[in-house]
C-alpha positions as CSV (number, residue, x, y, z in Angstrom):
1,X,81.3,70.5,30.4
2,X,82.9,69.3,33.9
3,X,81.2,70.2,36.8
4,X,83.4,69.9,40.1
5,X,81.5,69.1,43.2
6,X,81.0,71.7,45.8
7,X,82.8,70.3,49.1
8,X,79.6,70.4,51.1
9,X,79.4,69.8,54.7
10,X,76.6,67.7,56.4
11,X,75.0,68.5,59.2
12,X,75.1,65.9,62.1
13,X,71.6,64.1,62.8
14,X,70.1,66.1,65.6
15,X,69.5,63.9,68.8
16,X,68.1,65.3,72.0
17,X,68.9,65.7,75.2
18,X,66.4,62.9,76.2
19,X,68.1,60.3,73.9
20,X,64.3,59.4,72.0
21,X,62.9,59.4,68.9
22,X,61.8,62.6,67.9
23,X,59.2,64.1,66.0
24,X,59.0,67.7,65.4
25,X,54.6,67.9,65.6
26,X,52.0,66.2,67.0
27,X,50.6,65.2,64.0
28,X,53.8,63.6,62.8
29,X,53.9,61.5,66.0
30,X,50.3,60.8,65.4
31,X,50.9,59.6,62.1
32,X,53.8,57.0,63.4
33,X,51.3,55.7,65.6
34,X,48.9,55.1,62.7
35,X,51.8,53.2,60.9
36,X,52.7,51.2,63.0
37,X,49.7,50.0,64.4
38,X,48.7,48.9,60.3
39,X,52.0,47.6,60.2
40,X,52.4,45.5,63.8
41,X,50.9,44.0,66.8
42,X,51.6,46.5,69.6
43,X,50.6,48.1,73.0
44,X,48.4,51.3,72.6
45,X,51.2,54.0,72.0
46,X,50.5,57.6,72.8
47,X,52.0,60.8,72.0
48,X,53.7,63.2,74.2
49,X,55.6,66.4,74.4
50,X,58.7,65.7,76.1
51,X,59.3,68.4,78.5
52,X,63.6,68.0,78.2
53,X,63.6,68.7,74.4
54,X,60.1,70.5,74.0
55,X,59.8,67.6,70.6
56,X,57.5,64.9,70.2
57,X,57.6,61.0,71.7
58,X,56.1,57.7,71.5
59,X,54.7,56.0,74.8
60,X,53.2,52.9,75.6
61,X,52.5,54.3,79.5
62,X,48.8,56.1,79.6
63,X,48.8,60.0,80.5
């Protein structure tokens, strides 16, 4: 049996107004944090909601 692929179209990646890394919760940017910090030597990084894009964003600068 052949199967013929469907032509499918890909959505673009969605990048924000702000130009950042995004993540779509708290708990995701949270968790990125947590990563990274196991993973390498860094400044303390906070999480923010970005008030351009309403998403998620890494800083080092305190709130």
């Amino acid at each position: 049996m052949n199967h013929k692929a469907l032509n499918t179209v890909r959505p673009e990646p969605v990048t924000p107004p702000c130009n950042k890394k995004i993540y779509n919760t708290e708990e995701e940017a949270q968790d990125m944090i947590r990563f990274i910090k196991e993973h390498r030597r860094t400044r303390e990084l906070y999480a923010y909601k970005c008030p351009v894009c309403g998403l998620w964003h890494l800083t080092s600068k305190k709130k």
